[in-house]
Kinemage of the C-alpha trace (Angstrom):
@kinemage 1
@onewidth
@group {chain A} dominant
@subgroup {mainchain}
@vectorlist {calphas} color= white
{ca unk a 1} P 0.000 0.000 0.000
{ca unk a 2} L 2.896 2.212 0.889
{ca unk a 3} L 4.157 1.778 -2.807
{ca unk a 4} L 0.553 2.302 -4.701
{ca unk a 5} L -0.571 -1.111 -4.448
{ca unk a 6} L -4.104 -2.226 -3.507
{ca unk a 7} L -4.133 -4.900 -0.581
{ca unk a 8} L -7.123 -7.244 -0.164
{ca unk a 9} L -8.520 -8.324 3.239
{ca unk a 10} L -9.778 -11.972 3.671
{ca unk a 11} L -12.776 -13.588 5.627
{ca unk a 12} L -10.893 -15.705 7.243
{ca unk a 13} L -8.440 -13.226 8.835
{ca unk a 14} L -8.132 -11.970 12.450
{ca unk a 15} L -9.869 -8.489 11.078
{ca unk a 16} L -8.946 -6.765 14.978
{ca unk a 17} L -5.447 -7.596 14.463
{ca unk a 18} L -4.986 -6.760 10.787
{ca unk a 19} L -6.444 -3.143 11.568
{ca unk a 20} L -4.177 -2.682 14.909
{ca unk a 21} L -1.090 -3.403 12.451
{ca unk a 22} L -2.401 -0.983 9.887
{ca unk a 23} L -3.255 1.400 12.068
{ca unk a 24} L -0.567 1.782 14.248
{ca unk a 25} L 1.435 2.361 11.027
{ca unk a 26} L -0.625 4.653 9.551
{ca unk a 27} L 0.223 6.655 12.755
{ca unk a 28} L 3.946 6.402 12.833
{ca unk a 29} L 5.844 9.771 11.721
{ca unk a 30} L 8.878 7.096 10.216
{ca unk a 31} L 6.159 5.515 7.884
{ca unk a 32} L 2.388 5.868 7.587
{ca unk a 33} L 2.347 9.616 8.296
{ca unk a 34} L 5.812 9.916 6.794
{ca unk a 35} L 4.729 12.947 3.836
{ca unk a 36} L 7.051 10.615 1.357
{ca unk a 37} L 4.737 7.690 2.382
{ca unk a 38} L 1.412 8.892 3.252
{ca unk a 39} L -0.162 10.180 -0.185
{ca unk a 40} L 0.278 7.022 -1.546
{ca unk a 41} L -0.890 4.556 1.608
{ca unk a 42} L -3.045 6.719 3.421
{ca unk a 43} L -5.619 5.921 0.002
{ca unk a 44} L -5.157 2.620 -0.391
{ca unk a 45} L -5.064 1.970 3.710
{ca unk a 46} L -8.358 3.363 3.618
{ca unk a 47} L -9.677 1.404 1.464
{ca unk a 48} L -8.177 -1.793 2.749
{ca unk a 49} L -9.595 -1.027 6.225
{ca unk a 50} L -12.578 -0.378 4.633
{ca unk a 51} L -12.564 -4.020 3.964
{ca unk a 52} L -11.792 -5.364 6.851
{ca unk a 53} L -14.564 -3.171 8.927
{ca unk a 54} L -16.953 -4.933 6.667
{ca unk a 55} L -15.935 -8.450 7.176
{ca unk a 56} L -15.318 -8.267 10.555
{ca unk a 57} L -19.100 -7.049 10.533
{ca unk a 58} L -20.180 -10.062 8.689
{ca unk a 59} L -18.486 -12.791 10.485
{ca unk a 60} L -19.753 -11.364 13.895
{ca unk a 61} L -23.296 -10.945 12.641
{ca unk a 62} L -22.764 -14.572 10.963
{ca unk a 63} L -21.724 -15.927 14.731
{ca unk a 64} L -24.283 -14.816 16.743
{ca unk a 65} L -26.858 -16.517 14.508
{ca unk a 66} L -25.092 -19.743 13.962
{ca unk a 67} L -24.632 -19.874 18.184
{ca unk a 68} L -28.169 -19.127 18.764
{ca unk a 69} L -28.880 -22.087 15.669
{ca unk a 70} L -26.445 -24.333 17.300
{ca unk a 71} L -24.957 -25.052 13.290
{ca unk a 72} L -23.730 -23.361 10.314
{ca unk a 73} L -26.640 -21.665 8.027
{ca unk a 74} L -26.508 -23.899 4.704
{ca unk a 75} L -29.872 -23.768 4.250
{ca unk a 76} L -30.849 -20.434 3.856
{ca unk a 77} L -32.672 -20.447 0.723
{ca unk a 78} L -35.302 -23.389 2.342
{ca unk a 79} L -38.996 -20.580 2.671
{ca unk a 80} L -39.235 -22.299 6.047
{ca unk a 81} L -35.756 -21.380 7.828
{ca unk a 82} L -35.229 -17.959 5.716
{ca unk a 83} L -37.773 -16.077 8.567
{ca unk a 84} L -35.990 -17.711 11.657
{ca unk a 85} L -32.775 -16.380 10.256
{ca unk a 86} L -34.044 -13.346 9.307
{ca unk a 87} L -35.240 -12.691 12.641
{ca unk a 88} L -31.972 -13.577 14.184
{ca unk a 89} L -30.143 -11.625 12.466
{ca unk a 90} L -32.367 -8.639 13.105
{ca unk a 91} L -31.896 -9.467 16.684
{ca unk a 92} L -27.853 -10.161 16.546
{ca unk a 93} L -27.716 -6.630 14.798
{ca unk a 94} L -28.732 -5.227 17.979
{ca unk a 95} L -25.816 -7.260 19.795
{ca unk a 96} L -23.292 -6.351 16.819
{ca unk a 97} L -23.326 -2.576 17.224
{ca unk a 98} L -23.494 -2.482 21.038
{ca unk a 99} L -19.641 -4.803 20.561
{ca unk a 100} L -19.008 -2.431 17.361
{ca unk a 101} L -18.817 0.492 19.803
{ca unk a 102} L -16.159 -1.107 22.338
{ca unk a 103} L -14.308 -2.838 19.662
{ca unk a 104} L -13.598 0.626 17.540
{ca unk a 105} L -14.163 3.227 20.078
{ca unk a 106} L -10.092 4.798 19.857
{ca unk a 107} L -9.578 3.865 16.721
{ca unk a 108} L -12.516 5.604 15.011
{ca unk a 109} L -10.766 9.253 15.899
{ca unk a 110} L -7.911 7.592 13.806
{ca unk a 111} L -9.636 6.774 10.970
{ca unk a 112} L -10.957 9.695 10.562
{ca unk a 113} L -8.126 11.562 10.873
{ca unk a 114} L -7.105 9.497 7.721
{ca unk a 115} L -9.939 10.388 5.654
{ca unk a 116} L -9.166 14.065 6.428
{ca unk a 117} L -5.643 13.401 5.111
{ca unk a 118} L -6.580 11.130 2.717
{ca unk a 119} L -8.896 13.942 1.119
{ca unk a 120} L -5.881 16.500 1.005
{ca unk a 121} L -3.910 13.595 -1.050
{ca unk a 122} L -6.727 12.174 -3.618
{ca unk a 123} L -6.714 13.759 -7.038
{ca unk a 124} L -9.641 15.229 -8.519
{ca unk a 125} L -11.467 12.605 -10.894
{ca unk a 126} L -11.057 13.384 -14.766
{ca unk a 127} L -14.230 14.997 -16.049
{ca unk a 128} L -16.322 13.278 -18.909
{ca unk a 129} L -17.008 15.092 -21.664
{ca unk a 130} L -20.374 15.439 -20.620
{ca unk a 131} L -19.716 17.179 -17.858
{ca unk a 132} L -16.910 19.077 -19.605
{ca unk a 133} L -19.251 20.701 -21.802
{ca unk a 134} L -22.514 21.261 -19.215
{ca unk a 135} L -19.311 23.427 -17.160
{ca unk a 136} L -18.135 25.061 -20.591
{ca unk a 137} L -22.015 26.318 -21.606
{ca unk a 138} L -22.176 27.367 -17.490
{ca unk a 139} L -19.557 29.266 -17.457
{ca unk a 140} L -20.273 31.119 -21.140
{ca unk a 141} L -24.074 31.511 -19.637
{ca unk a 142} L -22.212 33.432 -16.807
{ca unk a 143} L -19.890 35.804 -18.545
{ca unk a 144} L -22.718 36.628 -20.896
{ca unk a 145} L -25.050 37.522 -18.038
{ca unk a 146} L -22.370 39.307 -16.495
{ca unk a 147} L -21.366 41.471 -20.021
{ca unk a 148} L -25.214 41.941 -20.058
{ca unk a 149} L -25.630 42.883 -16.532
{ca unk a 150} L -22.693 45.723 -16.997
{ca unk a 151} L -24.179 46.969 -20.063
{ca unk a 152} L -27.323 47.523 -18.075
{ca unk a 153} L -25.327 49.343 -15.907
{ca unk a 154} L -23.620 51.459 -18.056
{ca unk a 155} L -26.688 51.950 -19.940
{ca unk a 156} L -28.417 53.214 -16.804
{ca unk a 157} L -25.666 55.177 -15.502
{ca unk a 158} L -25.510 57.054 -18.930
{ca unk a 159} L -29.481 57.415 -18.677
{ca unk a 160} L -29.074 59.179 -15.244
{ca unk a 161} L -26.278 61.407 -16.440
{ca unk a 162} L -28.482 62.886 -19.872
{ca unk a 163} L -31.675 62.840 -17.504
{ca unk a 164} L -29.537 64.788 -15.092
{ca unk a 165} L -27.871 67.685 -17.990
{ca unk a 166} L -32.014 67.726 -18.995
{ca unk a 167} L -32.631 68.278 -15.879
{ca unk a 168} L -30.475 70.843 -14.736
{ca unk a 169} L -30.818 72.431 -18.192
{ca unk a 170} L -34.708 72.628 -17.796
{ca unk a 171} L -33.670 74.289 -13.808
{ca unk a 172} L -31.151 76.639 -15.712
{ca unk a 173} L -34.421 77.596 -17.987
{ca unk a 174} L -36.774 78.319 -15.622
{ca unk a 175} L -34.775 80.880 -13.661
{ca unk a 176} L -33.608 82.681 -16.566
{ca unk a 177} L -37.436 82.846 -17.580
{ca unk a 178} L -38.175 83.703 -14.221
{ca unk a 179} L -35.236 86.718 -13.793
{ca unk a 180} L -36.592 87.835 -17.165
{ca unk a 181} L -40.274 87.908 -16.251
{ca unk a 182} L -39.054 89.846 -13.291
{ca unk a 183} L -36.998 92.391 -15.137
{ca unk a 184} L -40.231 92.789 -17.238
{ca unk a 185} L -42.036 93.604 -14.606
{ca unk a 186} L -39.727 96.164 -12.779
{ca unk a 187} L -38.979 98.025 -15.848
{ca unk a 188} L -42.781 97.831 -16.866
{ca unk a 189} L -43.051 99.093 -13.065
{ca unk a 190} L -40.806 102.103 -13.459
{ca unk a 191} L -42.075 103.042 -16.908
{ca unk a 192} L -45.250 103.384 -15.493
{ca unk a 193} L -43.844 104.843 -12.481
{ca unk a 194} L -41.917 107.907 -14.902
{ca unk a 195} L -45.096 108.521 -16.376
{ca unk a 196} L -46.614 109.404 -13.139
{ca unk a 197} L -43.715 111.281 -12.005
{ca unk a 198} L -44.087 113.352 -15.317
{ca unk a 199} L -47.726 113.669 -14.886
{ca unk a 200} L -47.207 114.866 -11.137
{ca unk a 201} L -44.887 116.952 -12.340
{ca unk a 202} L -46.911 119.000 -15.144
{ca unk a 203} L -49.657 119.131 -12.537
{ca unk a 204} L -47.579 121.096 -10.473
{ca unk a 205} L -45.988 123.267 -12.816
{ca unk a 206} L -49.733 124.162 -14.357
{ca unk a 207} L -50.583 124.909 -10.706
{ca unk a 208} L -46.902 127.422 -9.832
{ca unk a 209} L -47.885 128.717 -12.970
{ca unk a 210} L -51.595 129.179 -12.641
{ca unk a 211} L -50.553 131.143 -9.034
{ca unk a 212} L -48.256 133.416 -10.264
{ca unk a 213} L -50.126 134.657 -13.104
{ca unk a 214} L -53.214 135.321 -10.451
{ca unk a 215} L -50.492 137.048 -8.404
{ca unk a 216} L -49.455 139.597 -11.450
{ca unk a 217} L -53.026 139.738 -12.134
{ca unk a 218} L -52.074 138.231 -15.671
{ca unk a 219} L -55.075 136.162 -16.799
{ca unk a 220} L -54.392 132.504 -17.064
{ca unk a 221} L -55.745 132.464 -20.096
{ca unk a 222} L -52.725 134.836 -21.651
């Protein structure tokens, strides 16, 4: 395993004492964790341990029901012993993961501290053409609904700015109307206000002039 090569577990192996040896290397800074070492064993350790979990499992399930028989299941297949073994093996499950928990309790923390390291180490799986393409067509889907999204932008932006000059332009207007209207209005104001001042002022001078002929006893009409 240490040099890339799958290793195969057996059914007739002492499972507990194949793990302890794996483990306990797997653990050891001069091999299993070694970084020279570990890429390449940590993967295929996993994988062999993964083995020998499951036939471990299937040996002790397989002994509790052949004790409480009292002989080997041969005849499994037979309609009238396939519920009876059924049943014991629903009830042996119970006994298997109450010993699963003693059995693995410290090394479980180990195990998954190689599956943490063994995810650092395993390379990412080639992708299918399939899939090549789906991530080709998502990815042009995204920078065209990103170009699109900034040319909304931009578009907007330049929107805001000419509704802005309008805007300002149409302000700009309005006073100069409104300065202009009130320029009208003052000089319309003091036009009218000269020809009062004109008007007050022949008034009086018909009047100085009216007294001081009555004065000289000149008629006014002379």
């Amino acid at each position: 395993m240490s040099l890339g090569r799958a290793a195969f577990a057996y059914p007739h192996q002492n499972h507990l004492a194949h793990l302890q040896v794996h483990l306990d290397y797997a653990q050891n800074p001069i091999y299993g964790s070694n970084p020279l070492i570990a890429p390449a064993f940590t993967i295929n350790a996993l994988e062999h341990v993964k083995q020998h979990l499951v036939l471990w499992y299937g040996a002790h399930m397989k002994g509790y029901v052949e004790k409480a028989m009292g002989e080997p299941i041969t005849d499994y297949d037979m309609p009238e012993i396939t519920k009876q073994v059924d049943r014991l093996f629903g009830l042996a499950s119970q006994h298997v993961n109450l010993d699963s928990q003693k059995v693995f309790e410290r090394i479980t923390p180990v195990l998954q501290q190689m599956a943490q390291l063994a995810a650092q180490y395993k390379p990412e799986p080639p992708m299918d053409a399939g899939d090549m393409a789906l991530m080709k067509a998502s990815m042009a889907e995204t920078e065209r609904r990103t170009k699109r999204d900034e040319a909304d932008i931009q578009l907007k932006a330049a929107k805001d700015k000419a509704d802005n000059i309008i805007r300002t332009r149409d302000q700009q207007i309005e006073v100069a109307l409104n300065a202009a209207d009130n320029l009208t209005k003052e000089r319309m104001q003091t036009q009218q206000d000269d020809v009062n001042f004109r008007g007050e002022q022949e008034k009086a001078a018909t009047a100085a002039l009216q007294s001081a002929n009555k004065s000289l006893g000149v008629s006014n009409e002379q």
